[in-house]
C-alpha positions in Angstrom: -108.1 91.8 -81.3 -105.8 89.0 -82.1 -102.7 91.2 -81.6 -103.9 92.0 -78.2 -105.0 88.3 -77.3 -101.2 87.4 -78.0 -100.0 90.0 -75.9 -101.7 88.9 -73.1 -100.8 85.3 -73.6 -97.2 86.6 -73.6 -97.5 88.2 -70.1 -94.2 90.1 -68.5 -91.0 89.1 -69.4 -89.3 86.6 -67.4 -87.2 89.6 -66.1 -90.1 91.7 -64.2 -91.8 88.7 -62.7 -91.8 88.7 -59.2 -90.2 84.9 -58.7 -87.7 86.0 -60.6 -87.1 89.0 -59.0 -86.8 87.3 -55.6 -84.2 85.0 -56.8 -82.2 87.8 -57.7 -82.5 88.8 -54.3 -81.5 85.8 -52.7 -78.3 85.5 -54.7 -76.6 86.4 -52.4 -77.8 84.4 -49.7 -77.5 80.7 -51.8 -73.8 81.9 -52.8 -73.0 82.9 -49.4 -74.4 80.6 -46.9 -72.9 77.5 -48.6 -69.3 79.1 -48.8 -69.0 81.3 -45.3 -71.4 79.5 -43.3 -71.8 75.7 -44.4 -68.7 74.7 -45.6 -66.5 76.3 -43.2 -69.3 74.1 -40.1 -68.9 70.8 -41.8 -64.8 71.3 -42.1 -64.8 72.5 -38.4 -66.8 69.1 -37.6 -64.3 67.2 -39.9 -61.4 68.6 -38.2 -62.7 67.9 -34.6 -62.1 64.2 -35.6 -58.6 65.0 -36.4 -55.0 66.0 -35.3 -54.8 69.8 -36.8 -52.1 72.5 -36.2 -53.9 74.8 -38.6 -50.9 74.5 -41.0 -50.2 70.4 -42.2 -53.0 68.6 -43.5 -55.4 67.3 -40.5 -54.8 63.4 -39.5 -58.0 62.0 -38.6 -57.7 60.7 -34.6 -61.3 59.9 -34.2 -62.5 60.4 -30.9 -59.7 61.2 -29.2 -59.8 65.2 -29.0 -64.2 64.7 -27.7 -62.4 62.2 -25.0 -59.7 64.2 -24.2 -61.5 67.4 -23.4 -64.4 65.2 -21.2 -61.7 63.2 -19.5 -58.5 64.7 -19.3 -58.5 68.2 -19.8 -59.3 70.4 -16.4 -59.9 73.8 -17.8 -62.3 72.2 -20.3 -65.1 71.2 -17.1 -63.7 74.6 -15.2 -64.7 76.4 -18.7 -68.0 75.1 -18.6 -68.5 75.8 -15.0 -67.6 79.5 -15.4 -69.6 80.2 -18.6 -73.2 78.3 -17.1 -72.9 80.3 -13.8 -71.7 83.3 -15.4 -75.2 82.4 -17.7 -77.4 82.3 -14.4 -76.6 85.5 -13.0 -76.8 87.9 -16.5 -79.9 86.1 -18.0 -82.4 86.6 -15.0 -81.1 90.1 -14.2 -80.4 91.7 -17.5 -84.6 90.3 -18.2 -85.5 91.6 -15.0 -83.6 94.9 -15.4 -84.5 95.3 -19.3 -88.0 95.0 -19.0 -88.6 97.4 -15.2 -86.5 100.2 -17.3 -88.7 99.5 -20.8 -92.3 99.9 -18.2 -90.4 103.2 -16.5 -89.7 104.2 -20.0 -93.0 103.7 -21.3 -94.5 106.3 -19.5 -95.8 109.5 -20.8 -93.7 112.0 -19.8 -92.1 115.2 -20.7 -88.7 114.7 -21.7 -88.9 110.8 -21.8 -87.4 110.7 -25.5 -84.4 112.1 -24.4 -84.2 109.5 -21.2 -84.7 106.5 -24.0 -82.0 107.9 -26.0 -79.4 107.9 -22.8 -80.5 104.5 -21.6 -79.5 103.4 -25.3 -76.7 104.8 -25.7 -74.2 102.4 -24.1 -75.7 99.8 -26.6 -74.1 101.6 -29.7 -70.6 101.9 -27.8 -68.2 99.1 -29.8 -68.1 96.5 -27.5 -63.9 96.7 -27.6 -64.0 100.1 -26.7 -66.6 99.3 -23.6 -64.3 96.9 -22.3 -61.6 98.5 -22.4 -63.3 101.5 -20.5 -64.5 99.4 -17.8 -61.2 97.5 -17.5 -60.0 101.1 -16.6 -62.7 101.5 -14.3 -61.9 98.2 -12.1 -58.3 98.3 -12.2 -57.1 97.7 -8.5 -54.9 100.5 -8.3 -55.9 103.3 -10.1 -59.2 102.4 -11.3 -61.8 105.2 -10.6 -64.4 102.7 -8.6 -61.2 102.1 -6.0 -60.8 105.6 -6.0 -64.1 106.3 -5.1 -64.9 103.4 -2.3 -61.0 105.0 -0.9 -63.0 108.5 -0.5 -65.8 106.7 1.4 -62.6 104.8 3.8 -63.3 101.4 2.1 -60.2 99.6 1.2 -59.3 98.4 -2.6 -61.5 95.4 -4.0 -59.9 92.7 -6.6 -62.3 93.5 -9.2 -60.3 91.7 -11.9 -57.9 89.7 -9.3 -60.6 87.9 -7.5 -61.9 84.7 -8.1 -64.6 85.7 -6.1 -65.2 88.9 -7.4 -64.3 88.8 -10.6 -67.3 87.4 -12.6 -69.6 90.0 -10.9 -67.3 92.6 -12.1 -67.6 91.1 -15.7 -71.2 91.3 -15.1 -71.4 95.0 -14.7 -70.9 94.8 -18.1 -73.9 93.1 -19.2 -76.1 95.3 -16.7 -74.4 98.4 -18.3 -75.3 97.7 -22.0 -79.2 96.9 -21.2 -79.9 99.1 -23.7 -80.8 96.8 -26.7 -83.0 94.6 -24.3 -85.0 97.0 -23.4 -85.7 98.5 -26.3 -87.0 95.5 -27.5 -89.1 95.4 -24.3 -90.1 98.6 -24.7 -91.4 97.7 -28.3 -93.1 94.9 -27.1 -95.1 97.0 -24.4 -96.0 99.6 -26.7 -97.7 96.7 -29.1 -100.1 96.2 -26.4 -103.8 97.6 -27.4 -105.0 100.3 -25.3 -108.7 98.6 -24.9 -107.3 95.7 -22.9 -106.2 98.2 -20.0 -109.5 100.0 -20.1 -111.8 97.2 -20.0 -109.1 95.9 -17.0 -109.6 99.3 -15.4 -113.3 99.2 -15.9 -113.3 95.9 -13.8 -111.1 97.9 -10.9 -108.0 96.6 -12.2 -105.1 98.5 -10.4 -101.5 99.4 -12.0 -100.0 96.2 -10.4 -102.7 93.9 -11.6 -102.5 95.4 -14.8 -99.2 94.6 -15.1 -99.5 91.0 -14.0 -102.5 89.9 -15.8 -102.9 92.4 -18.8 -99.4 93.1 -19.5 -96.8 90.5 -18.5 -99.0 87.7 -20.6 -99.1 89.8 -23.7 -95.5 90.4 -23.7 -94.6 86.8 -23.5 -93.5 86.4 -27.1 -90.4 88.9 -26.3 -89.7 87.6 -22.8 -89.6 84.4 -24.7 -87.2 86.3 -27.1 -85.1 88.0 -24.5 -84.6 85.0 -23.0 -83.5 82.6 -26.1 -80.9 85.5 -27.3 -79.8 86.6 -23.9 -78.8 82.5 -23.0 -76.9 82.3 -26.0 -75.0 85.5 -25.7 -73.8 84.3 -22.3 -72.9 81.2 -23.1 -70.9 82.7 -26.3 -69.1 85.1 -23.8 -65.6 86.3 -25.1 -64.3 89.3 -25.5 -64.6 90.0 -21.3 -62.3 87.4 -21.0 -59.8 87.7 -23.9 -59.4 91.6 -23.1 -59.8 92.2 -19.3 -59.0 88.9 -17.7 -56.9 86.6 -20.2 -59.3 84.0 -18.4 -57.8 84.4 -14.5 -57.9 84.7 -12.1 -57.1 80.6 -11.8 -59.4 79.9 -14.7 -62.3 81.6 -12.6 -63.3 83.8 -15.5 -62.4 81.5 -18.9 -65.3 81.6 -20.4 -65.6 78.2 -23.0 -65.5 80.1 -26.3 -62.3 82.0 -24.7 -60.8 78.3 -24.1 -61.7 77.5 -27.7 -60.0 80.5 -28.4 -56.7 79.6 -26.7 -56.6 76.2 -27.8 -56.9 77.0 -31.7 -54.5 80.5 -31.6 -52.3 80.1 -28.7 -52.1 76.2 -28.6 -52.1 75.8 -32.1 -55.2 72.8 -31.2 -57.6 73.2 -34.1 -59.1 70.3 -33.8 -59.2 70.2 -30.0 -60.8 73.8 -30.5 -63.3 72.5 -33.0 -64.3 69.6 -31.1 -64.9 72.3 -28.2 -67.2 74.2 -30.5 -69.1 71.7 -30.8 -69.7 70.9 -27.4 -70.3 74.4 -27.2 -73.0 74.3 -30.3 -74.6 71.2 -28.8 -75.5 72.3 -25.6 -77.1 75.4 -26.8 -78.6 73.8 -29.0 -80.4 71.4 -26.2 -81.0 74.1 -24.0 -82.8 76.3 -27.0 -85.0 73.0 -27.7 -85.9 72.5 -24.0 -86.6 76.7 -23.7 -89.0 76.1 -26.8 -90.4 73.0 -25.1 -91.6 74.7 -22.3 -92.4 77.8 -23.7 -95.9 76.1 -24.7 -96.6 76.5 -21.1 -95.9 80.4 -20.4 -96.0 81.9 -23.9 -99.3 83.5 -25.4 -100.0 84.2 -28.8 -103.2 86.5 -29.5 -103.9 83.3 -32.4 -104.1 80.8 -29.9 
């Protein structure tokens, strides 16, 4: 008996508990984050203070890249322009467009696996390789979309060559690659119980008002999702820009983290460029705390 008593007073060994376990586990994590995440932040924030050609030492300057890019520079403003327009026209449509192809989607169907798949599939494409199939597509001469408006008589558009035009064309893109969005939407609408539309139907609920009392309210938690990722992914918008545009035509597509971008690898401007990035960080991070602000106001959670 005394045997057993102190065998039970030992317990597991320290190896096979579960806290230690989950250490082990976040190894990784505690190494990592401090070494690829936090130290290279706070350097970048040091050297927007300073003079930096990403070779010599960096000479601290102060405040003079944060008031050169506000007052002097006039692709930095332009930049800004570009990427918060560019912003209002993909985040309401790509929601709008995400969420009517998840509801068309969610219907019972024959076939409507195979329907999901396709509308996915553009999501899995590497972004590179998307670009650079598009940037066929629009090219003013013998791009297939010129070739196909000359077969209806309509003359060649400046898809990439338009100031105009160009950041629809860019766009496209983001319309194109929907796919993630509304699979997510499509998760969300699938979450939804079953009982809530039949007791709406009992009280002669039709498809509409299902929709706008029953469904849209218990999918707020994703739109509120949706619309937090799909602001900061326009507002980090690059690889458009680097690879179809090189920021033209006039500045009319150069994205801010392309101008970041040019100033740290082409301009040899690392501090300029790190000063950028964190103008960059905090506006997204003002706009994120004034989305979750409001979001008291439209979101519901079934706990509340």
């Amino acid at each position: 008996m005394e045997e057993k008593k102190s065998m039970k007073r030992k317990g597991k060994p320290f190896w096979r508990k579960e806290g230690f376990q989950a250490y082990m586990f976040m190894i990784p994590t505690l190494i990592g984050f401090p070494v690829l995440c936090a130290y290279p932040m706070l350097y970048s924030l040091y050297s927007a203070f300073c003079d930096w050609d990403g070779i010599n030492s960096p000479v601290w300057r102060g405040l003079k890249n944060f008031k050169y890019l506000l007052t002097i520079d006039p692709v930095f403003w332009k930049s800004i322009k570009v990427t918060f327009l560019f912003a209002l026209i993909n985040v309401p449509v790509t929601l709008v467009l995400g969420l009517a192809l998840a509801v068309l989607l969610n219907k019972k169907i024959p076939g409507i696996k195979l329907f999901r798949v396709i509308y996915y599939l553009p999501t899995i494409v590497p972004g590179v390789a998307a670009i650079i199939l598009w940037q066929f597509i629009f090219k003013s001469d013998v791009g297939l979309l010129n070739g196909l408006l000359g077969q209806l008589g309509i003359g060649p558009v400046g898809w990439l060559t338009s100031e105009k035009v160009v950041l629809f064309s860019l766009s496209i893109i983001k319309w194109w690659g929907v796919g993630g969005m509304m699979i997510i939407f499509l998760s969300g609408l699938q979450s939804v119980p079953a009982d809530i539309f039949e007791a709406a139907s009992l009280d002669g609920a039709t498809g509409w008002a299902q929709f706008k009392y029953v469904t849209l309210p218990m999918i707020t938690p994703v739109i509120f999702l949706q619309l937090i990722t799909g602001l900061i992914g326009c507002m980090q918008s690059f690889a458009e820009a680097q690879i179809m545009t090189g920021g033209g035509p006039n500045y009319s597509s150069n994205f801010i983290n392309y101008d970041i971008y040019v100033n740290a690898f082409s301009n040899q401007k690392y501090g300029r460029a790190c000063a950028e990035s964190w103008i960059l960080f905090l506006i997204i991070l003002v706009f994120t705390a004034l989305i979750f602000k409001k979001s008291e106001s439209f979101v519901y959670y079934e706990n509340d």
